[in-house]
C-alpha positions in Angstrom: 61.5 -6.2 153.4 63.1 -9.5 153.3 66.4 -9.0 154.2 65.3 -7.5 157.6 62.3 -9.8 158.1 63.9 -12.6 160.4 66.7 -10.5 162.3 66.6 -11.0 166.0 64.0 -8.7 168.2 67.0 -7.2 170.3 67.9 -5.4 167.0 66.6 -2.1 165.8 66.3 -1.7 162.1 66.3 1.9 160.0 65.5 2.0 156.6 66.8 4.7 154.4 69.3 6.4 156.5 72.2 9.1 156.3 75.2 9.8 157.2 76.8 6.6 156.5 77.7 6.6 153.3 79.0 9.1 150.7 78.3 12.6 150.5 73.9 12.7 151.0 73.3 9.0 149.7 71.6 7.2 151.7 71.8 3.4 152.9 69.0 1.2 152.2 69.2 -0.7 155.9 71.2 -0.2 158.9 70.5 -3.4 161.7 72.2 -2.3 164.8 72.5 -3.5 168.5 74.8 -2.9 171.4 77.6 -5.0 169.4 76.0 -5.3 165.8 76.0 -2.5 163.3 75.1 -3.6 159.8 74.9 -1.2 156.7 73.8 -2.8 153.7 71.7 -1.7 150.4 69.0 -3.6 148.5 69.2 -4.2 145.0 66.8 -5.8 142.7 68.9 -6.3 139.5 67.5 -7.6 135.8 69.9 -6.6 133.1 71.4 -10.5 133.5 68.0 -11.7 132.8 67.7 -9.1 129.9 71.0 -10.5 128.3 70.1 -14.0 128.4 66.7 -12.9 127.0 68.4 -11.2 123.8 70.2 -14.5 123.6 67.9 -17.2 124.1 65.1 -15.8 121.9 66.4 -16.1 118.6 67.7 -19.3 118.5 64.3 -20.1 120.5 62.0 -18.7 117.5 64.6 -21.2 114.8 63.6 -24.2 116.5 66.9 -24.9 118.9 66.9 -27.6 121.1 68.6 -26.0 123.9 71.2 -22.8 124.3 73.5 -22.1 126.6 73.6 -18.2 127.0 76.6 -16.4 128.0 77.8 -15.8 131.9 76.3 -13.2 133.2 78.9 -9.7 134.4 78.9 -9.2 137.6 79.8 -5.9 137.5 76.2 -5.5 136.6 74.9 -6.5 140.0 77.6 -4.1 142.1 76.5 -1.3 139.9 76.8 2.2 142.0 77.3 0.0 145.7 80.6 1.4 146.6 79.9 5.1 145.7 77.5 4.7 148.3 79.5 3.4 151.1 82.7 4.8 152.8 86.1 2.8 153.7 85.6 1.3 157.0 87.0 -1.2 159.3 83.9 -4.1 159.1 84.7 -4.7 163.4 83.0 -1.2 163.6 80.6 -1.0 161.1 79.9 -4.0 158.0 78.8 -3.1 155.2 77.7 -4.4 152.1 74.9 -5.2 149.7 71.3 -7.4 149.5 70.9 -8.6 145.8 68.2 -10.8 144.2 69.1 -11.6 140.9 66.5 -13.3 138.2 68.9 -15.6 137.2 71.7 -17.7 138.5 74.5 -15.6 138.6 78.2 -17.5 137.7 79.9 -18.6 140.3 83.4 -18.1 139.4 83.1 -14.8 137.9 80.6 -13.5 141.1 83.8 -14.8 143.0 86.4 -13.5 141.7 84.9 -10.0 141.0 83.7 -9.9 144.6 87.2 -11.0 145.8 89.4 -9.1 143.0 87.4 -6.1 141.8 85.5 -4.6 144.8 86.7 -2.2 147.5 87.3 -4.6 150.5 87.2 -1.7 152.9 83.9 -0.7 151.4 82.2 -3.6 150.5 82.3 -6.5 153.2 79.9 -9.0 152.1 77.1 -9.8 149.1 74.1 -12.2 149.7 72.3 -13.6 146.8 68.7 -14.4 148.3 65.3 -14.2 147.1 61.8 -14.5 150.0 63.4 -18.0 151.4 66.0 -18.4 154.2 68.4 -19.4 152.0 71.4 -17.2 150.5 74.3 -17.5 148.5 76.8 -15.0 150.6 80.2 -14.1 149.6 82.6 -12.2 152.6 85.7 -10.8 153.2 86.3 -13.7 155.7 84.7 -16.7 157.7 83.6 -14.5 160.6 81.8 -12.4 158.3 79.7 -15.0 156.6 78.5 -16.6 159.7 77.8 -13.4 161.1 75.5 -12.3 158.2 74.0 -16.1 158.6 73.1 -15.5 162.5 71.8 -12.1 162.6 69.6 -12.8 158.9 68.5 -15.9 160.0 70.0 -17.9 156.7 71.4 -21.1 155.7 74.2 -21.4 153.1 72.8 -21.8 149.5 74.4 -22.3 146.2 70.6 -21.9 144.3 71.7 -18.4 143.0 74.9 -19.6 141.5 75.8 -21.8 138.4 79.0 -23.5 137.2 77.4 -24.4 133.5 78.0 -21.3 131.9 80.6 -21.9 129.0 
């Protein structure tokens, strides 16, 4: 319920609806008004936190000081978002994807994955965000990040990104 929690009271909010995305999937949230219409799915993702488990625990149980596990894929936190969603022009509709993450997810490789890997006619923006009103939130452009900022209430965060990984 988070990501629709703080959106102003002139905008209606549908959970679970169709007809908006590929063949019968449906979209987690759509938040529309007379000029907003947002489509977006929630995801709740652990396999990074998993990884750096597998890591960190054996060199935990021989006594190490301190490990620095691997970055995380970010692949892993995209996983089945576009076949969900359908190529569209983000003036009519934006859409794009809720995640909260376990760990902090690397920066550069969130980035360029976002930027270089992802549909951009699919997949218009990514917030990291937890139960606070802050977010880190990756768009297609400038107009799209402060528009997710205004109508989710957030502030700019980089607490869900890291730049330590090796």
């Amino acid at each position: 319920m988070r990501p629709v929690r703080d959106i102003n009271a002139g905008l209606r909010a549908s959970y679970e609806v169709s007809g908006l995305g590929v063949g019968k999937t449906t979209c987690d949230w759509q938040v529309k008004g007379r000029l907003i219409n947002v489509v977006f799915d929630v995801k709740n993702r652990s396999k990074s936190l998993v990884e750096h488990l597998k890591q960190l625990i054996p060199d935990l149980n021989k006594g190490a000081g301190q490990t620095l596990p691997t970055a995380p894929n970010p692949a892993d936190l995209f996983k089945s978002v576009e076949n969900k969603l359908q190529e569209r022009c983000y003036v009519l509709q934006l859409q794009g994807v809720w995640i909260h993450s376990d760990i902090k997810e690397d920066e550069e490789k969130l980035t360029d994955y976002f930027k270089n890997t992802l549909n951009k006619k699919k997949v218009h923006f990514a917030i990291l965000s937890d139960w606070k009103n802050d977010a880190y939130i990756l768009a297609r452009n400038k107009m799209i990040a402060r528009f997710i900022e205004k109508t989710f209430r957030l502030t700019e965060s980089k607490r869900f990104v890291s730049s330590d990984y090796a």
